[in-house]
C-alpha positions in Angstrom: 38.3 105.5 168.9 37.7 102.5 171.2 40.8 100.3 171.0 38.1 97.2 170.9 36.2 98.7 168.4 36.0 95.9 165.6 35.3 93.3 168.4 32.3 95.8 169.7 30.6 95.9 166.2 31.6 92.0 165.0 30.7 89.9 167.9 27.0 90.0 168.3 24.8 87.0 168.3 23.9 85.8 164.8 20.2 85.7 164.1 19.1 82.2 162.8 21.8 80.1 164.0 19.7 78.5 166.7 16.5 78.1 164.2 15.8 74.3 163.6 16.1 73.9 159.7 13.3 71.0 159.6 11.0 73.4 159.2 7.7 72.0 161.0 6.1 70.8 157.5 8.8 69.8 155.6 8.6 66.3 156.3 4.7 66.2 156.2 5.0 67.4 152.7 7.4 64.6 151.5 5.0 62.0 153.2 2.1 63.1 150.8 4.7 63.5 147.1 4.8 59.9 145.9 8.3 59.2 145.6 8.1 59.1 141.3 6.4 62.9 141.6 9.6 64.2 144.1 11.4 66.3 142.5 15.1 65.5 141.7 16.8 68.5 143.1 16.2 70.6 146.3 17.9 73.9 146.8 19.7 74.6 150.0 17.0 77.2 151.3 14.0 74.9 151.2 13.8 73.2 154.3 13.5 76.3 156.8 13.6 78.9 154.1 16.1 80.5 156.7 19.7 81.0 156.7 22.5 82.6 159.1 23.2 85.7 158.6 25.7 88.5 160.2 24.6 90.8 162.4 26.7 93.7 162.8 26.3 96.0 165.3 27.0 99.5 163.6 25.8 101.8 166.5 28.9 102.2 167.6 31.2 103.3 164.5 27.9 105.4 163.7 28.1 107.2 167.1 32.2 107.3 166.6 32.0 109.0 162.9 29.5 112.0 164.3 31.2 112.9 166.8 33.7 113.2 164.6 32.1 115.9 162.6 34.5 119.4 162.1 37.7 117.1 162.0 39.8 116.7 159.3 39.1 113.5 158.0 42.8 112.2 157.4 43.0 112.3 161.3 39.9 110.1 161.7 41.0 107.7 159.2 44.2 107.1 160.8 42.5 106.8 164.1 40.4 103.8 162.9 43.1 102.6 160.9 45.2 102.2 163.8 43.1 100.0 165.9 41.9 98.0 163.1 44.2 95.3 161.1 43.9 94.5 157.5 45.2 90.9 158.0 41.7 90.2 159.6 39.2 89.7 157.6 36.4 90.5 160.5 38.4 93.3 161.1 39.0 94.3 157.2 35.4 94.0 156.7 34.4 96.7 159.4 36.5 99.1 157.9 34.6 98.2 154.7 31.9 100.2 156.1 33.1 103.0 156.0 32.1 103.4 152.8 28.3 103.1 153.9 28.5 106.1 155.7 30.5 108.3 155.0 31.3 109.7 150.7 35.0 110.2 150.8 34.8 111.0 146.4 32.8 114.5 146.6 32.7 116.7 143.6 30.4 119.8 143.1 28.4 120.0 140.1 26.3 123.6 139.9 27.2 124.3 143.5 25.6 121.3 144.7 27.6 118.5 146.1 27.8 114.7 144.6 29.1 111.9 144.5 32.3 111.5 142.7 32.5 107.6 143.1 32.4 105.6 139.6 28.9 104.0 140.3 27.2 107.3 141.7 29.2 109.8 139.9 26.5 112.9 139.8 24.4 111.8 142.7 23.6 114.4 144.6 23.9 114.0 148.6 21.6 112.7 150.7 19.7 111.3 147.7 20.3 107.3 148.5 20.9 105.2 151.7 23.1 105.6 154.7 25.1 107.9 153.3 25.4 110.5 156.8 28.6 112.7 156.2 31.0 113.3 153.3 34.2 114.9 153.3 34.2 118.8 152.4 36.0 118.6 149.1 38.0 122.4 149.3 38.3 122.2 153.5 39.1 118.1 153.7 36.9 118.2 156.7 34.1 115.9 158.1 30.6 117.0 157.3 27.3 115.9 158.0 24.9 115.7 155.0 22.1 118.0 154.3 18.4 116.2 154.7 16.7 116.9 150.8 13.2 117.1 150.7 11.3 113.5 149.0 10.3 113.4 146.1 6.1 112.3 145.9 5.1 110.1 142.9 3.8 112.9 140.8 7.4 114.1 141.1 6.7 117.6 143.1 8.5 118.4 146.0 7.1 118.1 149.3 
């Protein structure tokens, strides 16, 4: 794993920062409210309707973890674990998402393999977002998820 790894996917330009938060209306509106029709209170988001937000660059842990896959995932762990310290919270929060892609909890129910976390406990793989590779539960290797079929709305499989 790249050494500068958190600073790779963390420092990217944030999106809205730069956007003007007078919105090009906002103060034509308020011209034409009679000052007894104004409402008291405004909330934060009405002037531009925009707000800063991060933008993370994941590319780069996502390239990491698959070529990662067929290694036991203890040694991974510790890899990222050793360039990344818990007394940042930038650097905390990148090993946060881990958890978006890749199921560490993996139980098999009828030979099929799901989710063993608390607030997915049954789901089976592949079924719900970014979720790319789970840890074999009997080998304690990294493994990439099997593609399911979707579902159409009349509930048939494609």
């Amino acid at each position: 794993m790249r050494s500068d790894m958190a600073k790779v996917i963390v420092e990217r330009p944030r999106y809205g920062s730069r956007a003007r938060h007078d919105g090009k209306g906002y103060r034509k509106r308020w011209q034409k409210i009679a000052l007894e029709d104004a409402p008291r209170r405004e909330s934060i988001g009405v002037r531009g309707g925009r707000t800063r937000c991060l933008n993370e660059h994941l590319g780069p842990l996502k390239r990491y973890l698959n070529k990662q896959v067929g290694r036991p995932w203890d040694k991974i762990f510790s890899e990222i674990c050793q360039f990344i310290r818990l007394d940042s919270a930038v650097q905390s929060h990148v090993r946060d998402h881990l958890d978006d892609f890749v199921e560490t909890c993996v139980i098999v129910i009828d030979g099929e393999l799901c989710s063993g976390r608390p607030y997915r406990t049954g789901m089976p793989l592949g079924m719900y977002g970014r979720l790319m590779l789970y840890v074999c539960p009997r080998t304690g290797l990294l493994r990439r998820v099997k593609k399911r079929p979707h579902e159409r709305a009349s509930g048939r499989l494609l």
